[in-house]
Structures are given as C-alpha cells and as structure tokens.
PAMARMI-799897 format. One line per 4 residues: number of its first residue (from 1); their letters; for each residue x negated, y, z negated of N, C-alpha, C. Coordinates in steps of 0.001 Angstrom, whole numbers. Example, Ala and Ser with C-alpha at 12.3 -4.5 7.8 and 13.67 -1.06 7.14 Angstrom:
1> AS> -13190:-5690:-7800:-12300:-4500:-7800:-13200:-3300:-7800; -12850:-2250:-7080:-13670:-1060:-7140:-12900:30:-7870;
! end
This chain:
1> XXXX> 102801:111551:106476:103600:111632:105298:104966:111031:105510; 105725:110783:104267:107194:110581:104342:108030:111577:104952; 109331:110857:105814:109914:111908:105860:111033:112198:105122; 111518:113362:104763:112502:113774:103797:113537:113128:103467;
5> XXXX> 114296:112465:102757:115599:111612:102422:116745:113047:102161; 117870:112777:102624:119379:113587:102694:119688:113184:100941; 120221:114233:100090:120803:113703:99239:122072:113944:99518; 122873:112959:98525:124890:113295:98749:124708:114627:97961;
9> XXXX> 125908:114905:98185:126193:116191:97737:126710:115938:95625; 126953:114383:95439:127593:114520:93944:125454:114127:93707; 125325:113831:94327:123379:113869:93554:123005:115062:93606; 123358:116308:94342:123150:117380:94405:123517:117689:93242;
13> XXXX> 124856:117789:93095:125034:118722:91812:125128:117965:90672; 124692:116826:90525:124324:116159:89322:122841:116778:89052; 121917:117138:90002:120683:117789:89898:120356:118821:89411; 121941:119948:89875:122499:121261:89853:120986:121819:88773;
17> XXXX> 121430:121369:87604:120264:122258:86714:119112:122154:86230; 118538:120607:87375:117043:120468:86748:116356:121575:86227; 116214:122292:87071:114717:123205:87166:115178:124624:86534; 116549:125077:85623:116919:125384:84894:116471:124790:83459;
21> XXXX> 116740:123790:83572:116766:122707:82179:115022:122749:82087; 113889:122359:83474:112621:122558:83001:112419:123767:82262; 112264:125067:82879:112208:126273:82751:112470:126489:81233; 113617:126541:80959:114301:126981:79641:113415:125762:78409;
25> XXXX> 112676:124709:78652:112443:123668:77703:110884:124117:77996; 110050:124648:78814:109274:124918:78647:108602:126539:77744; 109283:127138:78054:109532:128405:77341:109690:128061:75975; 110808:127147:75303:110865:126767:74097:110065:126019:73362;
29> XXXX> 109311:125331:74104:108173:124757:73677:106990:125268:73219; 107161:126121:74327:105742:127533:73855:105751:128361:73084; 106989:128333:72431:107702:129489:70804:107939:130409:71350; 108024:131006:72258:108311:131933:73105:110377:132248:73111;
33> XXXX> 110578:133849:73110:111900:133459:72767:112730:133479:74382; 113815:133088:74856:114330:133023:75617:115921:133183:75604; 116297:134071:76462:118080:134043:76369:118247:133473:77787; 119366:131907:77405:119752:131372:78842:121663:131910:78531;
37> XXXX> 121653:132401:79504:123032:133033:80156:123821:131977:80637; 123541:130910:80759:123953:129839:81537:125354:129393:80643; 125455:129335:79464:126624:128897:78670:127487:129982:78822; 127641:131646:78613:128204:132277:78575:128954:132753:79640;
41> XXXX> 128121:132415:80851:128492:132563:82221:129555:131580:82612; 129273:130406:82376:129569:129274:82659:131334:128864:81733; 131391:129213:80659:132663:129698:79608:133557:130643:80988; 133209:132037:81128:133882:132740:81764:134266:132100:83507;
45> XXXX> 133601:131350:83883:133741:130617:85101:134459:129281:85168; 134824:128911:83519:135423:127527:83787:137215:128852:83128; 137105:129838:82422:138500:130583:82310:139096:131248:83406; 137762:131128:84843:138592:131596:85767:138253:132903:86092;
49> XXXX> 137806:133470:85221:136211:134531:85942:135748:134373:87063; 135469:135532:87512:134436:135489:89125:133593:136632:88709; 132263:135444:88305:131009:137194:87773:130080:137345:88555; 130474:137113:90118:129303:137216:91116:130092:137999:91734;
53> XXXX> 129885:137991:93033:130281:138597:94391:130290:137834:95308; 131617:137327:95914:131896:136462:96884:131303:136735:97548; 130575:137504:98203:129771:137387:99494:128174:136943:98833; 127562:137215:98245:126522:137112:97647:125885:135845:96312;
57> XXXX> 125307:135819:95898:125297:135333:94220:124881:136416:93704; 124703:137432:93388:124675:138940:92307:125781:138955:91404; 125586:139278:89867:126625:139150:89356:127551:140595:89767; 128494:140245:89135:129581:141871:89595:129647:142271:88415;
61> XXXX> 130266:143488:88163:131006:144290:87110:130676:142989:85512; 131672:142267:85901:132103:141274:84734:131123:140507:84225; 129877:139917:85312:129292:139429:85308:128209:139791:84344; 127767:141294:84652:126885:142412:83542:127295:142251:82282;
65> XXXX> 128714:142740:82382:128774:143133:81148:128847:142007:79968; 129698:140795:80929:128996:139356:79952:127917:139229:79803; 126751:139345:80449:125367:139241:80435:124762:140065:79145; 125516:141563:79420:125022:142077:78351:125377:142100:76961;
69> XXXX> 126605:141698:77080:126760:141301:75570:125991:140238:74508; 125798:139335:75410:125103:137943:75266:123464:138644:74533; 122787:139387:75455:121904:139886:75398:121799:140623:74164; 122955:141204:74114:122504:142342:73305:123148:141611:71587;
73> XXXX> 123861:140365:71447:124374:139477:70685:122658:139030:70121; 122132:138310:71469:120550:137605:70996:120082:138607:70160; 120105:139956:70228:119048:140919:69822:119338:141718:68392; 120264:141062:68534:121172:141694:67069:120793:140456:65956;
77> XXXX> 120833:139300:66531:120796:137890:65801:119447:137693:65421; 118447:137734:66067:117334:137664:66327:116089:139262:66555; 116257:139611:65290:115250:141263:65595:113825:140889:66020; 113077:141545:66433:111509:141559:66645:111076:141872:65377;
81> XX> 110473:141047:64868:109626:141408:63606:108304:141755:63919; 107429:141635:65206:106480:142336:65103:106109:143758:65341;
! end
C-alpha cells in the first residue's frame, strides 16, 4: 500500500469540519431532525468564551448551559407532532 502523506497544519484546519459537515448533511437528507451546536458554540468562542475545560475537550459550566438553551430553543421552535 501507500504510505501516509503529512498534512500542513492550515490543510488541517481548512478540513477542521469535514466529517461534521458529512454527518449533519446526511441526517438532513434523511428528514431526520438534527440540532448542530456548532454555530452557537462557535458565537460564544469567537466573544471569548471558554465552554470546554482546558485540560480536556468536555464542555464546562458555560458550555451546558449554551448547549442547553440552543436545545431547548430547537424544541420550543420545532414541537414533535407525532
């Protein structure tokens, strides 16, 4: 077989959200409903938020409770009709 090629690190994170971006487009495709956290998270992280845990990736405190608002925003917007 081939052996593995190094990517740079700006191809890295130009990549950052393939398999985010599959995931979430496949789900939508299937009518299936989906909440991506990724914008809301991502808002509070470009204001300077920290919703993980420096030692870890787990969100922290801040991290939840953005999560859950978001969540609980989808569910308010969007009821289960069945």
């Amino acid at each position: 077989g081939q052996a593995p090629t190094m990517m740079a690190f700006d191809e890295i994170l130009a990549n950052l959200d393939n398999q985010r971006d599959a995931f979430v487009a496949a789900v939508k495709d299937s009518g299936a409903p989906i909440i991506d956290l990724t914008e809301v998270l991502s808002e509070a992280a470009s204001a300077g938020e920290i919703t993980y845990y420096t030692y870890d990736t787990h969100w922290n405190q801040l991290g939840h409770e953005i999560a859950g608002a978001a969540i609980a925003e989808y569910i308010q917007t969007n009821p289960c009709t069945d």
